[in-house]
BAFIKOL-152702 format. One record per residue (C-alpha): residue number from 1; chain; x negated, y negated, z negated. Coordinates in Angstrom, 1 decimal. Each point is the difference from the previous one (the first is absolute). Layout:
# BAFIKOL-152702
<NUM,'A',<X,Y,Z>>;
...
# end
This chain:
# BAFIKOL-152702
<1,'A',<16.1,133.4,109.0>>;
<2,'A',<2.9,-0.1,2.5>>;
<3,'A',<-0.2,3.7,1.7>>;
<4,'A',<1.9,-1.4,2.4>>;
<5,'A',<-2.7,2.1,0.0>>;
<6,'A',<1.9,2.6,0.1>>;
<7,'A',<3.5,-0.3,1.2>>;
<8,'A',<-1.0,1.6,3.3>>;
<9,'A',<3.5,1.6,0.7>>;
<10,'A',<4.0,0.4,-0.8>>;
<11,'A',<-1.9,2.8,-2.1>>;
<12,'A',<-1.2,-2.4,-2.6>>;
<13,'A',<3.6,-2.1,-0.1>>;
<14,'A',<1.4,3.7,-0.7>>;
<15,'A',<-2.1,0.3,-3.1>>;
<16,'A',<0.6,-3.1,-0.7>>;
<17,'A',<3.8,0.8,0.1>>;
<18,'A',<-0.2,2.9,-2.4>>;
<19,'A',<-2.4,-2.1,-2.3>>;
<20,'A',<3.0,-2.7,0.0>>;
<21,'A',<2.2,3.2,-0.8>>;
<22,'A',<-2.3,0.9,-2.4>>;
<23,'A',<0.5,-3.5,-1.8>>;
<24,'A',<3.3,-0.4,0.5>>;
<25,'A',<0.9,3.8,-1.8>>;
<26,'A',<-2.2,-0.7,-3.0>>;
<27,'A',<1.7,-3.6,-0.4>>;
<28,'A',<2.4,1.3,-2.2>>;
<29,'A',<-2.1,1.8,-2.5>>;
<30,'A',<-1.2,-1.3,-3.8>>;
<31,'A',<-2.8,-1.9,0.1>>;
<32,'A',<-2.0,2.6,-1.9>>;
<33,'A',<0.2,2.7,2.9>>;
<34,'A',<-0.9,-2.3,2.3>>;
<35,'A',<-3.5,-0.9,1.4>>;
<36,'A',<-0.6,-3.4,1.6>>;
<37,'A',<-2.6,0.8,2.8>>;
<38,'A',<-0.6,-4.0,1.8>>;
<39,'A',<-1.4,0.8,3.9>>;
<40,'A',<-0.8,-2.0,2.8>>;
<41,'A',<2.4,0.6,3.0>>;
<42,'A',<-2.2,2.8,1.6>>;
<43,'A',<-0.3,2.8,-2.7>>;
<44,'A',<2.1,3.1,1.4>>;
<45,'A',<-0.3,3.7,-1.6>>;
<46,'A',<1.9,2.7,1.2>>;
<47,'A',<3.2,0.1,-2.4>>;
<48,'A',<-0.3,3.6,-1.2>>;
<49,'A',<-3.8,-1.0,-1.6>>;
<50,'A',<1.6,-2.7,-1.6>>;
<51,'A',<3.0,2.4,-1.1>>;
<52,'A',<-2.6,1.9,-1.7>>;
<53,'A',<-1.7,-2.3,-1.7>>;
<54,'A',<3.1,-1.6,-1.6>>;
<55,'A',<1.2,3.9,-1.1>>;
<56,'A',<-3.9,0.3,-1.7>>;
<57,'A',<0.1,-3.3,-1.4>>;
<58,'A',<3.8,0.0,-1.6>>;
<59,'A',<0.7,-3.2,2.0>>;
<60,'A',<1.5,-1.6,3.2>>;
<61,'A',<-1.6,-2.0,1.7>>;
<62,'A',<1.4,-3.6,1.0>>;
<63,'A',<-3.0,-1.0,2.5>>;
<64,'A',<0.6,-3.8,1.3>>;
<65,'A',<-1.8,-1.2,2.7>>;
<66,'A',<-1.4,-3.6,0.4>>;
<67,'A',<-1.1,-1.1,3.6>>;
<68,'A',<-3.5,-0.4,0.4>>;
<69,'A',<-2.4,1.0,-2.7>>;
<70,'A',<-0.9,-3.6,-1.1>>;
<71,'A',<4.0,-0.8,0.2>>;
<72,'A',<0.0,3.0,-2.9>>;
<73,'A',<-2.6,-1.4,-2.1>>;
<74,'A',<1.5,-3.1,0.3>>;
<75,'A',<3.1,1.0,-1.5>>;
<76,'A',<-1.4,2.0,-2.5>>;
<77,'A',<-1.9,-2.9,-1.2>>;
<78,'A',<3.3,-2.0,0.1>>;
<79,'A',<1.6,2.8,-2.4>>;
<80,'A',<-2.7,0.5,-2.4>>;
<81,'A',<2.2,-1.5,-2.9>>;
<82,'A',<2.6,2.7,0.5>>;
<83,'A',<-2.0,2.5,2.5>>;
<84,'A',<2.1,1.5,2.9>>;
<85,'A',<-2.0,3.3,0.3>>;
<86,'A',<-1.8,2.2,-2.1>>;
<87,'A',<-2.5,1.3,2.4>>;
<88,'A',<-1.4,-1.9,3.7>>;
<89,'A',<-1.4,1.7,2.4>>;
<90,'A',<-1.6,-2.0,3.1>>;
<91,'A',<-2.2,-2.5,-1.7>>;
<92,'A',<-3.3,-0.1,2.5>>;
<93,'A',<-3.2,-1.6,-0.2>>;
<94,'A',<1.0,-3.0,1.5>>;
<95,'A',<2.4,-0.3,-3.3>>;
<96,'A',<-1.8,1.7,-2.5>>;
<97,'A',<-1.5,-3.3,-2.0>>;
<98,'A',<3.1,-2.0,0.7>>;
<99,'A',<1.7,2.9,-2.1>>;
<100,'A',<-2.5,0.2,-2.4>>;
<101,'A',<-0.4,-3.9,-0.7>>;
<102,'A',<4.2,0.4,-0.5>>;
<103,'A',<-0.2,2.5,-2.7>>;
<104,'A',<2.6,1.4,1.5>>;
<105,'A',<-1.4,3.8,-0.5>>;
<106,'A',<-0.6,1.9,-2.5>>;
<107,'A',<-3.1,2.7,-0.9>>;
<108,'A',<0.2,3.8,1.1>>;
<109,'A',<-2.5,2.3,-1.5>>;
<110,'A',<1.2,3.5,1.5>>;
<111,'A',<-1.0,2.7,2.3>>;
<112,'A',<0.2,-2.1,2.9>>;
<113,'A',<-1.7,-2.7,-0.8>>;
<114,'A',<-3.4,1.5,-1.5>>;
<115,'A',<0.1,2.3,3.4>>;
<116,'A',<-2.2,-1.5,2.6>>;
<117,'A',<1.3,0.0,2.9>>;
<118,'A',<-1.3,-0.9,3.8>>;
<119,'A',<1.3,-3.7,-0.5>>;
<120,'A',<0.4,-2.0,-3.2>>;
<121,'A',<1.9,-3.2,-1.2>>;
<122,'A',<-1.2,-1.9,-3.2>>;
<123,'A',<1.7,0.8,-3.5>>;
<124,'A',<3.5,0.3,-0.4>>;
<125,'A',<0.3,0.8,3.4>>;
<126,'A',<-0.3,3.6,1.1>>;
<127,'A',<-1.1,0.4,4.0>>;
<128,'A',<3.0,2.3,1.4>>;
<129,'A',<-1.2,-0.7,3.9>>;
<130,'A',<-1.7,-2.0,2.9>>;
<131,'A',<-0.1,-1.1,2.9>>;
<132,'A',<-1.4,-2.6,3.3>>;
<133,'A',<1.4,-2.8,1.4>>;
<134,'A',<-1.8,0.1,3.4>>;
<135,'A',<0.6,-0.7,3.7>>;
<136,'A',<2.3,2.2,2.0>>;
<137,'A',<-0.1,-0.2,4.0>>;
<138,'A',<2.3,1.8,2.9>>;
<139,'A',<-2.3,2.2,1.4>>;
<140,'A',<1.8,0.4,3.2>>;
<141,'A',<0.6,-3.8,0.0>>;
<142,'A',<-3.9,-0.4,0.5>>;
<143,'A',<-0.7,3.1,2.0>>;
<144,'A',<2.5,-1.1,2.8>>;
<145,'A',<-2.0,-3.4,0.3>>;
<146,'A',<-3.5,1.0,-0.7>>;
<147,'A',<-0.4,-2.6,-2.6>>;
<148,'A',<-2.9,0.9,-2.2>>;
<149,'A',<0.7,-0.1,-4.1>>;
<150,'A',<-1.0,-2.7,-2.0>>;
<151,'A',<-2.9,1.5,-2.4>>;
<152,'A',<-0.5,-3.0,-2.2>>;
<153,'A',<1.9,-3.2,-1.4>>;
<154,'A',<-1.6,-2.2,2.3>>;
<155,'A',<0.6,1.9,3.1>>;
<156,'A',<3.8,0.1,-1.5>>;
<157,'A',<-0.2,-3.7,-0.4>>;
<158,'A',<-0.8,-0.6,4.0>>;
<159,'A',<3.2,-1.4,1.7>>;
<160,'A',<0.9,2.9,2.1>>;
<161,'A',<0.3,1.9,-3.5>>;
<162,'A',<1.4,-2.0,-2.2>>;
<163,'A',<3.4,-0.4,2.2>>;
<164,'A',<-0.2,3.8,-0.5>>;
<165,'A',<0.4,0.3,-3.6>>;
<166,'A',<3.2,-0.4,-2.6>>;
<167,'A',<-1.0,-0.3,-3.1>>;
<168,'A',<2.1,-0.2,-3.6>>;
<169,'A',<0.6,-3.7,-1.5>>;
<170,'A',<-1.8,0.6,-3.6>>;
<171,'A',<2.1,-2.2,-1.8>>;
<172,'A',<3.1,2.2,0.8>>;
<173,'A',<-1.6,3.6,0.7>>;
<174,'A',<-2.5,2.0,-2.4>>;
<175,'A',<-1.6,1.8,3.6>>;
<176,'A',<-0.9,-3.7,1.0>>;
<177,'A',<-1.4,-0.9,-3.5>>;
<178,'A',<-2.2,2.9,0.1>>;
<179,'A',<-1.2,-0.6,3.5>>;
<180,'A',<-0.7,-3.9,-0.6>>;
<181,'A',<-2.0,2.0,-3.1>>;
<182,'A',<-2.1,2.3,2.1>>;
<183,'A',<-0.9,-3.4,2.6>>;
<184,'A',<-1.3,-2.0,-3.6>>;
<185,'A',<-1.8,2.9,-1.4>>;
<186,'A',<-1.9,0.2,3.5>>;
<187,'A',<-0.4,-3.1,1.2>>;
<188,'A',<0.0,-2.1,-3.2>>;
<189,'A',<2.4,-2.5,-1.0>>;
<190,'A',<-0.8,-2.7,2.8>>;
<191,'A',<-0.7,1.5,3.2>>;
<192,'A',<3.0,2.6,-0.7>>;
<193,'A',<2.0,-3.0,0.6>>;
<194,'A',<-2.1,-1.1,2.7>>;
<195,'A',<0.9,3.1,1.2>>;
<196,'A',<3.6,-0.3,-0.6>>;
<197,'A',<0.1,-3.2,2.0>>;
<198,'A',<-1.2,1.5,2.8>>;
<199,'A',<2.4,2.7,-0.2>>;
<200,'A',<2.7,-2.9,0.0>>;
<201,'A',<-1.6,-1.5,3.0>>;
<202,'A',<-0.2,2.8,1.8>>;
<203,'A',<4.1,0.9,-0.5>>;
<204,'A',<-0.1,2.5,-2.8>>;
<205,'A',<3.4,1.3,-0.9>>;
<206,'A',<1.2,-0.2,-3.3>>;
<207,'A',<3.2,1.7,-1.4>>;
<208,'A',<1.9,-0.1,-3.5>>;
<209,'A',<-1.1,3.5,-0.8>>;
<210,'A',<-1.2,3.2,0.7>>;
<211,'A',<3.7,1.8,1.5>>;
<212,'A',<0.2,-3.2,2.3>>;
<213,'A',<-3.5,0.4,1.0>>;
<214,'A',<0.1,3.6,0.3>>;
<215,'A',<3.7,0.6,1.4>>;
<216,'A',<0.7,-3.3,2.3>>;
<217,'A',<-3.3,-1.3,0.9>>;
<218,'A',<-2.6,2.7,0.4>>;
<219,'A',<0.1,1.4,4.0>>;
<220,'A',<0.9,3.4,-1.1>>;
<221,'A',<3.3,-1.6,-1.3>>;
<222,'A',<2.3,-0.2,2.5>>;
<223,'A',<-0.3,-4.0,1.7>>;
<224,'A',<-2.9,-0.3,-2.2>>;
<225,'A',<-2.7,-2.2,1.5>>;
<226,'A',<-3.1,0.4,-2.3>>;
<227,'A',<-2.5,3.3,0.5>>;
<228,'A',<-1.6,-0.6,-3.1>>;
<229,'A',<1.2,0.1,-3.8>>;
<230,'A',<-0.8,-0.5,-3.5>>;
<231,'A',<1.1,3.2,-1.6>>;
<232,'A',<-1.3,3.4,-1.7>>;
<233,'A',<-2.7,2.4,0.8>>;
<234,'A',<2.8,1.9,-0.3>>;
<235,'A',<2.2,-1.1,2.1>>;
<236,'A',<-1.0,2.1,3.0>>;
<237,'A',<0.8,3.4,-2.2>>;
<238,'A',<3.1,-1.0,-0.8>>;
<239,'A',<0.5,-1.2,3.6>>;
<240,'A',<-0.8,3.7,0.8>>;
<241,'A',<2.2,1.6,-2.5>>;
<242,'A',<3.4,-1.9,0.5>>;
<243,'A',<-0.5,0.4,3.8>>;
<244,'A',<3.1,1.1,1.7>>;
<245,'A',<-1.9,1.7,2.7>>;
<246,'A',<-2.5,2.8,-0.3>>;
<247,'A',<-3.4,-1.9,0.5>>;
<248,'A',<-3.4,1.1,-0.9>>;
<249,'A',<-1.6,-2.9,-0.7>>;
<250,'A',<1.0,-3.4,-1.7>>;
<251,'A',<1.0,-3.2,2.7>>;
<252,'A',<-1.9,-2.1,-2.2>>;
<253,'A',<-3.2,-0.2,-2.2>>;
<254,'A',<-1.8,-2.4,-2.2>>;
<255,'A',<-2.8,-2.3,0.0>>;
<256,'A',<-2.4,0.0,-2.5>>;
<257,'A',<-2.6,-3.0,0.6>>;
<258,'A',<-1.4,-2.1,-2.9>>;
<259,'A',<2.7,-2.3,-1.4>>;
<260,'A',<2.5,1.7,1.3>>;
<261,'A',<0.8,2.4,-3.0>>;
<262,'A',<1.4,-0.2,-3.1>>;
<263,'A',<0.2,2.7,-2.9>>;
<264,'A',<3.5,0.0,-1.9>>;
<265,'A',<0.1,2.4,-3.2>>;
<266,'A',<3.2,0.1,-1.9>>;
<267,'A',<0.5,1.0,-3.1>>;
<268,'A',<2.6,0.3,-3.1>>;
<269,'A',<0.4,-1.3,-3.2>>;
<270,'A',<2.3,-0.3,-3.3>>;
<271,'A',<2.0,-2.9,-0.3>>;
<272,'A',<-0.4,-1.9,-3.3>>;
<273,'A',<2.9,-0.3,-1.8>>;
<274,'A',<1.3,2.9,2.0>>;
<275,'A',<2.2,2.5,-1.4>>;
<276,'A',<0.4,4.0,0.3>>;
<277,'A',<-4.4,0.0,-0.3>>;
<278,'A',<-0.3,4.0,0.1>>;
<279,'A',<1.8,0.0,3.1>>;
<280,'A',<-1.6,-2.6,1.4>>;
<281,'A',<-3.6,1.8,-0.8>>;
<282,'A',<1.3,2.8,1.7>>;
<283,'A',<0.7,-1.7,3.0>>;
<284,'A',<-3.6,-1.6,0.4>>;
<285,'A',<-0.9,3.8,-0.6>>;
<286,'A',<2.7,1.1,2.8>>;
<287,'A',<-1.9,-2.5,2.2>>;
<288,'A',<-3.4,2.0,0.3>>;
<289,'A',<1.6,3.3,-0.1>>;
<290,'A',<-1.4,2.3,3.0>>;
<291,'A',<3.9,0.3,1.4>>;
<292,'A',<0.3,-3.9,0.0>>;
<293,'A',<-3.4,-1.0,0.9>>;
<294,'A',<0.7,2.3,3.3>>;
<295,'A',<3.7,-0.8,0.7>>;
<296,'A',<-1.3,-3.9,0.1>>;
<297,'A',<-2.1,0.3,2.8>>;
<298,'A',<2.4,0.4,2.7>>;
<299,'A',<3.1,-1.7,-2.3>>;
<300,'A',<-2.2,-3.4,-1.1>>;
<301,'A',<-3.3,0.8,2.7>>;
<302,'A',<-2.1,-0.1,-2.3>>;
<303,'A',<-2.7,1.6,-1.0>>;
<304,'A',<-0.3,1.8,-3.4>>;
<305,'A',<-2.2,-0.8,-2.6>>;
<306,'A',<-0.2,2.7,-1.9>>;
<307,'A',<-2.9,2.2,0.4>>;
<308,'A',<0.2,3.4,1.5>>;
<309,'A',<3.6,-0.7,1.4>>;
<310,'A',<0.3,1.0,3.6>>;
<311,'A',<0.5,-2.3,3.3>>;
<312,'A',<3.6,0.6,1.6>>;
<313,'A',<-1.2,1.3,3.5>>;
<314,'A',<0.9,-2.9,2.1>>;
<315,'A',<-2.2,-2.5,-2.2>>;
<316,'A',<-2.8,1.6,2.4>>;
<317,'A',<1.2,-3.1,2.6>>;
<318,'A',<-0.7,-2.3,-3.0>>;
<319,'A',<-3.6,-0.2,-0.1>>;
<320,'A',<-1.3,-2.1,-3.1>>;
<321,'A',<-1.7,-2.9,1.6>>;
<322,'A',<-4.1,0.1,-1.2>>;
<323,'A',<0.5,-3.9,-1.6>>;
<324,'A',<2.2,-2.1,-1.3>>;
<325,'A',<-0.4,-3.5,-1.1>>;
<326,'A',<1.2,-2.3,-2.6>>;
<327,'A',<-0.9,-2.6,-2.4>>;
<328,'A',<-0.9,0.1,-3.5>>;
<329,'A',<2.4,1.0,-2.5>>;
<330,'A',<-0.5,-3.6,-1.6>>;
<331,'A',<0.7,-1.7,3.1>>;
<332,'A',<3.1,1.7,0.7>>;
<333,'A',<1.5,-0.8,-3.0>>;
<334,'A',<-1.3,-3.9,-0.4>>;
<335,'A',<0.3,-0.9,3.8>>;
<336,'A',<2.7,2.7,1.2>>;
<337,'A',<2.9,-2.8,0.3>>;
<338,'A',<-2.3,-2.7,1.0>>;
<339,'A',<-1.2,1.9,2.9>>;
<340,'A',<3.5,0.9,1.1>>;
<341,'A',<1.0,-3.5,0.2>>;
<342,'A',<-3.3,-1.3,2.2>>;
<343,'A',<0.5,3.2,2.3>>;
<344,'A',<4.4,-1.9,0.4>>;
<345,'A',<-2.1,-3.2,0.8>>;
<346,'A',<-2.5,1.6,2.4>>;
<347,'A',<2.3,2.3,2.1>>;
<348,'A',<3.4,-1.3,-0.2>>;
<349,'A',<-0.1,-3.5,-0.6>>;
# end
């Protein structure tokens, strides 16, 4: 998924930077010292972590990013004749079975992938970390006026709500896909787009993407006009933690009503056909190490899914929400881009 979800500050587009660096240093080298890591645009680790790993694997890393997760699939699928990585990290369930059904991966039987861990992706995939895509609100936008919190869908659905909300287009934004997810698992297939019709009606707001949403619309963007967003449960951490001012408290939180919730794991895999395979099965490795499984959480804001691995302090204003909702695995996969294109008809058209 697209962590716009986590491009919360000039922070992010530094590590992004030294990634690019990163890529642009190792260019140079023989294509059997090199490993080919494929990443969606929001995968950030601090440089020296990666430094190490490339020192203990015997390899530099040339890490390519491709937009939104399902933008990276994509082109993986595209290259599968003459594959442009040899490892991917950022596959989700949203993408798993599309991946699968590609044969576009390839089997990993080591350490990492026999460990359980607290979240889990189906075979070749090996869970690295999750996530919610959930409401966001301004606190003090809705303290100032009194106005009392919508607590379910249909109370978000009521007029004098639904001019309140921007929300991601699905057909151009991951966050958006999985939200348009959490309404269907709840609601079922028909009256979530009932739903989403009255949302329309009622002046719902819908952006490109998530840093549109979250950085122009949203009211604690500055001119933004919209007190309520889809984004992360953790959102309001990261809020915290890359506040310029010393504040106790995050100026926003999340809502966590039925059908409002989605669950994002992410995971690695090999590439088949992919080259430098030791390195590559280091790096899955590398991904649920204690050191990276930590560093992610306020890098990626994520949480970690390897067991025993502790929370990064500030994840304490990133409650998990009790429920999340989505539909079947099946259903995703057979009705995924059909359900997409009725929710273009519904709400834009």
């Amino acid at each position: 998924m697209q962590h716009g979800i986590f491009s919360f500050t000039r922070r992010q587009a530094l590590c992004s930077a030294l990634l690019g660096g990163l890529v642009m240093a190792t260019g140079a080298q023989g294509a059997n010292s090199e490993l080919r890591v494929l990443t969606h645009s929001a995968f950030a680790l601090p440089k020296p972590l990666l430094a190490q790993f490339e020192k203990e694997a015997g390899v530099k890393l040339r890490i390519s990013k491709a937009g939104d997760a399902g933008e990276m699939l994509n082109k993986l699928i595209l290259t599968r004749k003459a594959p442009i990585a040899d490892v991917v990290f950022g596959i989700d369930n949203t993408l798993a079975a599309k991946a699968i059904a590609a044969d576009v991966l390839e089997a990993y039987s080591g350490p990492a992938s026999q460990r359980a861990g607290t979240q889990n992706l189906p075979a070749p995939l090996v869970a690295v970390d999750y996530g919610y895509v959930t409401l966001n609100y301004d606190k003090a936008w809705f303290a100032k006026r009194k106005v009392a919190l919508p607590a379910s869908l249909d109370e978000l659905a009521q007029p004098k709500m639904a001019k309140l909300l921007v929300v991601q287009n699905p057909a151009t934004s991951s966050t958006g896909y999985a939200f348009l997810l959490a309404t269907i698992g709840a609601l079922g297939e028909e009256k979530a787009f009932d739903w989403w019709a009255r949302m329309r009606q009622g002046g719902v707001k819908v952006a490109k993407g998530w840093s549109e949403a979250y950085y122009t619309d949203f009211s604690r963007a500055e001119g933004g006009a919209y007190p309520m967003v889809v984004s992360y449960a953790t959102s309001p951490a990261a809020e915290l933690f890359y506040s310029k001012d010393k504040i106790a408290e995050p100026p926003t939180a999340s809502l966590g009503f039925a059908g409002a919730v989605f669950k994002q794991v992410e995971g690695v895999a090999l590439v088949k056909g992919g080259q430098a395979r030791p390195a590559a099965e280091k790096f899955i490795e590398f991904l649920r190490s204690p050191e990276v499984q930590k560093q992610m959480q306020t890098e990626m804001w994520m949480f970690p899914v390897e067991t025993g691995v502790a929370r990064a302090e500030v994840m304490k204003f990133a409650p998990e929400p009790a429920q999340a909702d989505s539909p079947s695995d099946k259903d995703l996969a057979d009705k995924g881009a059909a359900w997409v294109a009725r929710w273009t008809k519904v709400v834009l058209k």
